[in-house]
C-alpha positions as CSV (number, residue, x, y, z in Angstrom):
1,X,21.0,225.9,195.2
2,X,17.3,226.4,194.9
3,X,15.3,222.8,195.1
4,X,13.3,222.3,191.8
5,X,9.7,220.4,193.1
6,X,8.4,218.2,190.3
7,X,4.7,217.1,190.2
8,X,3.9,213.9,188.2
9,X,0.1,213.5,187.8
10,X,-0.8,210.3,186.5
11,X,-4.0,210.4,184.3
12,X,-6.1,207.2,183.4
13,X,-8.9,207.2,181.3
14,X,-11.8,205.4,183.3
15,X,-12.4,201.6,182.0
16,X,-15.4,201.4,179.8
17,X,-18.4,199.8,180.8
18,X,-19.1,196.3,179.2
19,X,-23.3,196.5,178.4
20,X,-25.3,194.6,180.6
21,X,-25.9,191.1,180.2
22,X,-29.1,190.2,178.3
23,X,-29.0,187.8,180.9
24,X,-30.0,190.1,184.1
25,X,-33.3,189.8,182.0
26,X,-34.2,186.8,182.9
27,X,-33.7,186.5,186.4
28,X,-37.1,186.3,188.5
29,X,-40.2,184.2,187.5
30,X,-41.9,182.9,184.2
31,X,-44.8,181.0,182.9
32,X,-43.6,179.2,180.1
33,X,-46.1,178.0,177.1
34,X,-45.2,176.5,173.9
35,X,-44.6,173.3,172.1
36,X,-41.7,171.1,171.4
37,X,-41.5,168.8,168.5
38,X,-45.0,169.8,167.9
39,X,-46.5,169.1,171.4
40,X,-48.1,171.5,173.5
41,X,-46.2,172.5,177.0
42,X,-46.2,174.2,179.9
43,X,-43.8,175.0,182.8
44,X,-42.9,177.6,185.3
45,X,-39.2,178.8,184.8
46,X,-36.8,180.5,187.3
47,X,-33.6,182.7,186.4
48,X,-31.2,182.9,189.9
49,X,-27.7,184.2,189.8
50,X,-25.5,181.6,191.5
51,X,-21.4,181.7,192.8
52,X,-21.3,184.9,193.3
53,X,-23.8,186.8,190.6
54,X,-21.6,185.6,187.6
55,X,-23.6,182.5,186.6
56,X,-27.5,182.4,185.5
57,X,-29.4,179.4,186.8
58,X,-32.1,179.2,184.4
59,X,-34.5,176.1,186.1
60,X,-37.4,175.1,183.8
61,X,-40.2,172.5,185.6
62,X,-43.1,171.2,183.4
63,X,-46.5,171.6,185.0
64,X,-47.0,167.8,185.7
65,X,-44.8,165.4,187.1
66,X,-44.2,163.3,184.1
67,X,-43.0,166.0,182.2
68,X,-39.9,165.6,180.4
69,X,-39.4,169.2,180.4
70,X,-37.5,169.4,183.6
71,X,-34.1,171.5,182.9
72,X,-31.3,173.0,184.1
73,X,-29.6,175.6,182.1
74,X,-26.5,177.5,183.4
75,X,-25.6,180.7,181.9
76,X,-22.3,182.8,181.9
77,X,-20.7,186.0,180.1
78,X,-17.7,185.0,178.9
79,X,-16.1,187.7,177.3
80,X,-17.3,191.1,175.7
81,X,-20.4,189.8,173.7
82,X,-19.7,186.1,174.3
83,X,-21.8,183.6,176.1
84,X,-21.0,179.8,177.4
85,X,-23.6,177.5,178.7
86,X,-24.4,173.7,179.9
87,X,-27.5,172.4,179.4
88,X,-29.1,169.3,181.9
89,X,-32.3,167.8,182.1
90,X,-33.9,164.8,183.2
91,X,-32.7,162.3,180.7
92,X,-28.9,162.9,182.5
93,X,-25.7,162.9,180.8
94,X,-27.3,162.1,177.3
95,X,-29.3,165.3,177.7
96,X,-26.4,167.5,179.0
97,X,-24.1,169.9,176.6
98,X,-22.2,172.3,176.5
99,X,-22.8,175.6,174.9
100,X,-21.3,178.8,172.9
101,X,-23.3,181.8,172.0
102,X,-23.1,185.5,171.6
103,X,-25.5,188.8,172.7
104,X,-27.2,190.1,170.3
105,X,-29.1,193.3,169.4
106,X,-32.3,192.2,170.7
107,X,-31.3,189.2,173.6
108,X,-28.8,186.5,172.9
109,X,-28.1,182.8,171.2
110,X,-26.8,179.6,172.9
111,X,-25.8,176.8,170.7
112,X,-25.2,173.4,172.1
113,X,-23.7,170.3,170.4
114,X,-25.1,166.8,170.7
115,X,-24.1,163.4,168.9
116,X,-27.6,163.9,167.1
117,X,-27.5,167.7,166.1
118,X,-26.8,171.1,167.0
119,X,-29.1,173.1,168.8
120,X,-29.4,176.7,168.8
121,X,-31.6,178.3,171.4
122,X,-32.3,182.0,170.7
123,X,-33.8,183.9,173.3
124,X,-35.6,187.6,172.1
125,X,-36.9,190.3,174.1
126,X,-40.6,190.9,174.1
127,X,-42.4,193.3,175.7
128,X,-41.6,192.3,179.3
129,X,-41.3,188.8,178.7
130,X,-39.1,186.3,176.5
131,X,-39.8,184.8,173.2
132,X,-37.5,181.3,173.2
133,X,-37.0,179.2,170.0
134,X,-35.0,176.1,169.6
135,X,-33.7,174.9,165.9
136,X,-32.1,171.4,165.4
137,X,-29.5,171.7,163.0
138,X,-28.1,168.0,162.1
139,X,-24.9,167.2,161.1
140,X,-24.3,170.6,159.6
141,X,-27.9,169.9,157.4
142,X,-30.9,172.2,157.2
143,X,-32.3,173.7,160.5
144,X,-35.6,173.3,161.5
145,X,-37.9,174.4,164.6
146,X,-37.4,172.0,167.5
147,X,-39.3,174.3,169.9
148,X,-40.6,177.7,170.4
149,X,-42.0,179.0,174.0
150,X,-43.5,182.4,175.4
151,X,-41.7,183.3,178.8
152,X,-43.7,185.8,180.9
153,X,-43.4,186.9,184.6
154,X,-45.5,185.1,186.8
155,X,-45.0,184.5,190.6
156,X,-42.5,182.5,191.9
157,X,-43.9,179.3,193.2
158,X,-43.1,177.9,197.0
159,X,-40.8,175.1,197.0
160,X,-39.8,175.3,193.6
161,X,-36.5,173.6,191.8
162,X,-35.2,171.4,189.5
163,X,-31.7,171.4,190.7
């Protein structure tokens, strides 16, 4: 009895390619101008991946050391166009959130929820730098601008950190 041979090939389509994370962008260093609440500010800023490339450390550090402007914002994709995030800063666990955003066509949005208000933090691409607006939304009311910086790359300074 002749022996019948029977191939299987096994054909897979190859797994698309999620985009890359608006948040690759903001790794490296920044000079950060703007104004909060009105107020003129400066800082220097730092974007580092952290636990193994999947978070975004984003470490903000106003330019004198009574600045209130100290932060620490970690960053994460968290599904296909989804974003999660926890704010810190100075003032400690009254100033620490957590967040929910999504990418965007042109960078991404964070939106973090406090007793006071909501706060969505909207971060556009410009040019080679960041434009970075913060609205205060509270209790569901009208939103207004809480802050609004220009990130652009500068140097990263020796010995810097927040966290």
């Amino acid at each position: 009895m002749p022996a019948i041979i029977l191939f299987a090939v096994a054909i897979t389509a190859a797994p698309l390619m999620p985009p890359p994370s608006p948040l690759a962008g903001l790794e490296g260093c920044w000079q950060v101008r703007g104004q909060v609440e009105g107020k003129p500010m400066s800082a220097t800023a730092r974007g580092s991946r952290k636990l193994g490339g999947r978070y975004l450390l984003l470490e903000l550090q106003g330019s004198n050391n009574n600045d209130s402007h100290d932060t620490a914002i970690i960053m994460a994709d968290a599904g296909p166009g989804q974003l999660t995030g926890w704010w810190m800063d100075r003032f400690g666990g009254p100033g620490s959130a957590a967040g929910t955003g999504s990418v965007e066509a042109d960078g991404f949005s964070i939106s973090y929820a406090y007793p006071s208000a909501r706060f969505v933090n909207r971060f556009r691409r410009v040019g080679l730098g960041w434009d970075w607006r913060i609205d205060a939304r509270p209790g569901g009311g009208k939103a207004s601008l809480f802050a609004r910086y220009t990130l652009r790359p500068a140097r990263c300074p020796a010995r810097f950190g927040v966290f």
